[in-house]
C-alpha positions in Angstrom: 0.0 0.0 0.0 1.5 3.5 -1.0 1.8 5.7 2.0 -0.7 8.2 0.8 -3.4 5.9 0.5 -2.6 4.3 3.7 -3.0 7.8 5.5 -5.8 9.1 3.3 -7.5 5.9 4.6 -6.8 6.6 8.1 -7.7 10.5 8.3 -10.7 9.9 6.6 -11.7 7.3 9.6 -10.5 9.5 12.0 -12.7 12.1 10.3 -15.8 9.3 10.6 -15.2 8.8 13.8 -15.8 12.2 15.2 -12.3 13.0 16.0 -11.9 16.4 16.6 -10.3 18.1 13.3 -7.7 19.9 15.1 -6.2 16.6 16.6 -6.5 14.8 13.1 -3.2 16.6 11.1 -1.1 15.5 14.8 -2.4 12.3 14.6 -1.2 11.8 11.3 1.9 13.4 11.7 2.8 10.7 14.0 1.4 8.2 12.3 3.6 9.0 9.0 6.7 9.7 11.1 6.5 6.2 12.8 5.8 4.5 8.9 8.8 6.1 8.1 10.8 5.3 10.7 9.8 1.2 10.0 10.6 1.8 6.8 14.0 2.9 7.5 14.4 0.3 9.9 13.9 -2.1 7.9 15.8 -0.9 4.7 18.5 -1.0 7.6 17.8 -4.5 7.6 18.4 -5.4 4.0 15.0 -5.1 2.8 14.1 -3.3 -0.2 12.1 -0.3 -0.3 9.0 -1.8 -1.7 9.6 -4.7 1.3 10.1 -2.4 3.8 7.3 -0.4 3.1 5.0 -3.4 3.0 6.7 -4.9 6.4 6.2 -1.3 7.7 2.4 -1.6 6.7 1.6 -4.6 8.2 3.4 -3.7 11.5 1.0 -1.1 11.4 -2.1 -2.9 10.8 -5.3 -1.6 8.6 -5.5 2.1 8.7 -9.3 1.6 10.0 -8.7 -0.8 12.7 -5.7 1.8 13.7 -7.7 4.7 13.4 -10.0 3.3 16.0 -7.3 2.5 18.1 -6.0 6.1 18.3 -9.7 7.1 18.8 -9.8 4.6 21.8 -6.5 6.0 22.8 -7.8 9.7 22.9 -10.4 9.1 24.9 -8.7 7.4 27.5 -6.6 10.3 27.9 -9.4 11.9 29.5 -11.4 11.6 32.7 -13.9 12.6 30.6 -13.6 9.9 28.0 -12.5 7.2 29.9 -15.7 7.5 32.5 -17.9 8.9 29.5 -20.8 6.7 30.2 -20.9 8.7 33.7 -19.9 12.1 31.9 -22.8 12.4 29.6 -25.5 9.8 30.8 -25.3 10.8 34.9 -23.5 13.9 35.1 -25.9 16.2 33.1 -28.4 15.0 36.3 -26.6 17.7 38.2 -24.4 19.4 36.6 -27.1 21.1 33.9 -29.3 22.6 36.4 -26.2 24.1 38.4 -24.8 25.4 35.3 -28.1 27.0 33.9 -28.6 28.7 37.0 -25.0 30.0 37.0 -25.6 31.2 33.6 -29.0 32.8 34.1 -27.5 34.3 37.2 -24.7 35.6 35.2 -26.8 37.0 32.4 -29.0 38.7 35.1 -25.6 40.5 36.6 -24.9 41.7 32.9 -28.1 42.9 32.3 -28.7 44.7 35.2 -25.1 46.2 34.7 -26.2 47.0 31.0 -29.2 48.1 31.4 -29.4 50.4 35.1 -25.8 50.9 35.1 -25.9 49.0 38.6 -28.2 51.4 39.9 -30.6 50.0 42.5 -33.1 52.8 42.4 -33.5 52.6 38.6 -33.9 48.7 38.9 -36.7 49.8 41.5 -38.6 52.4 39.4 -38.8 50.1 36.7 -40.2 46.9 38.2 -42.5 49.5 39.9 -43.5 50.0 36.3 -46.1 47.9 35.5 -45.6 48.1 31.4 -41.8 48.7 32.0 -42.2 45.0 34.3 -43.6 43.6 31.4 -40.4 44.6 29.4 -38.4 43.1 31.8 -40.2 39.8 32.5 -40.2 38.9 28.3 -36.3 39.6 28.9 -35.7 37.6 31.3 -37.5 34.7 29.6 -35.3 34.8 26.5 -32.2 35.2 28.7 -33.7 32.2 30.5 -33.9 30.7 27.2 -30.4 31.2 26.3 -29.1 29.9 29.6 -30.4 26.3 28.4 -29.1 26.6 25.6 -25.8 27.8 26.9 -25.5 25.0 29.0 -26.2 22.2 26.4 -23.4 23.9 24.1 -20.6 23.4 27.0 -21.9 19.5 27.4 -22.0 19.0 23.2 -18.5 21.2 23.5 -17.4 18.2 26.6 -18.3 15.6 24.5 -16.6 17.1 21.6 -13.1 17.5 23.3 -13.8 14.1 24.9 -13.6 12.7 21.5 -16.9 10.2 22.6 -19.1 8.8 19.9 -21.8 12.0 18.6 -24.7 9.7 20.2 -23.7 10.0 23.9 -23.6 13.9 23.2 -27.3 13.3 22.0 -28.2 11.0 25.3 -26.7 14.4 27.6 -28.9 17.0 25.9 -31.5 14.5 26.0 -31.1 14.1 29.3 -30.9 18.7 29.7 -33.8 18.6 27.7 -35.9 16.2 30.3 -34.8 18.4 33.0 -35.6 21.9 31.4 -39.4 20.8 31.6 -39.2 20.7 35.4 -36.9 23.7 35.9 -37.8 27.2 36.0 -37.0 30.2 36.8 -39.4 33.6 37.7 -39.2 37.2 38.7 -41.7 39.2 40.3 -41.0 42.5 41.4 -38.1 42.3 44.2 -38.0 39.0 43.8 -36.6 36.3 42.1 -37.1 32.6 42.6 -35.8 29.3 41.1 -37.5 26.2 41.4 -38.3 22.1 39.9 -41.2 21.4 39.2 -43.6 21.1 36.8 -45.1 24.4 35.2 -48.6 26.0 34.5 -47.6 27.6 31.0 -47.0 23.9 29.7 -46.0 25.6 26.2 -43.2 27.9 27.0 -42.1 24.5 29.0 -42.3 22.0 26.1 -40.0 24.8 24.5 -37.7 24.9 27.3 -37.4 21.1 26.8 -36.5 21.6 23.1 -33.4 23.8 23.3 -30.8 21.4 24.2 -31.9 18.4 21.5 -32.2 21.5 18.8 -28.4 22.6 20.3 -27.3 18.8 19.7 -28.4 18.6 16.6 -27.1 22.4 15.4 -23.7 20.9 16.8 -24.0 17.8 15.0 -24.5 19.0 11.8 -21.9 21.7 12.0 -19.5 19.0 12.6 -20.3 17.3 9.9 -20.0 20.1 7.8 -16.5 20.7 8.8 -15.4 17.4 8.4 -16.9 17.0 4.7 -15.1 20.6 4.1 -12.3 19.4 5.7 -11.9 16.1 3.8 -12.7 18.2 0.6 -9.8 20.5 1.2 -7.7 17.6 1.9 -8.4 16.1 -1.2 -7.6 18.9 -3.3 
């Protein structure tokens, strides 16, 4: 086997097997340098080119089982990876609720700062407001809103640098989007409260609950956008 087909086999499995692009040209770099290195070796040894490159090839094995290999290997270099079963079918159980809150807390900060220049009394005067409230309420559902979706992104982001297979990204936002039908978050004026259970306004709910699944699937499809582009630009 010529040693550009041998690596154009194995990037394009790495590509297939959802390994994160950036990795893929290091992967192969080291891949091609320890070829080469066989190769010599075994020129060193007597053997001919075309015998040492075949020797070299079979000590390497068939670029798709070794492209699964170096996927195995890249997830085990993780906590994440190695555990992932825990990661993205257990973890999101507590980890999406405390990091949606964080966010919507955090958006709430920024908003505040943005919007009454962290001035109290202006905060007051406008909640005091009952059409002003209004205002304020519809922002603070769509910055609910993007707090779900925010914290769906870092898992799919997790799951991307833990180099595990697309579906368990899907079984973590599936898992967020089970859990933003019982969360929810409400502001009346002075207060603010947090809470899980299940909600009145079943609708704005069921939407809640299909932010992370429409995040994993956004996600998903960019991914495999970039790999067909990047598979295209390799073969040019």
């Amino acid at each position: 086997m010529r040693k550009a087909d041998f690596i154009e086999r194995l990037r394009r499995r790495l590509v297939e097997l959802s390994c994160p692009l950036a990795r893929v040209p290091r992967l192969i770099r080291e891949i091609a340098d320890h070829r080469d290195d066989l190769k010599q070796a075994g020129i060193a040894e007597g053997l001919s080119e075309t015998a040492a490159e075949i020797r070299a090839d079979k000590q390497l094995g068939d670029p798709q089982v070794l492209a699964e290999h170096l996927m195995a290997t890249q997830r085990q270099s993780s906590w994440w990876g190695r555990h992932f079963v825990v990661t993205f079918g257990l973890l999101p159980l507590l980890a999406f609720p405390v990091m949606w809150l964080l966010l919507l807390l955090l958006q709430m900060v920024l908003a505040f700062a943005l919007g009454y220049g962290w001035d109290v009394k202006k905060l007051h005067v406008a909640v005091n407001d009952p059409v002003t409230f209004q205002h304020v309420r519809m922002a603070f559902q769509f910055i609910d809103y993007v707090a779900v979706a925010l914290a769906a992104l870092l898992i799919c982001w997790l799951a991307r640098r833990a180099a595990v297979n697309p579906k368990w990204m899907v079984t973590a936002c599936a898992v967020c989007s089970f859990l933003a039908l019982f969360t929810w978050g409400q502001i009346e004026p002075h207060s603010f409260f947090v809470g899980f259970s299940a909600d009145s306004h079943l609708h704005l709910q069921w939407l809640r609950g299909a932010i992370p699944l429409a995040v994993a699937g956004a996600v998903y499809i960019f991914q495999r956008r970039m790999a067909r582009h990047f598979q295209e630009k390799i073969a040019v």
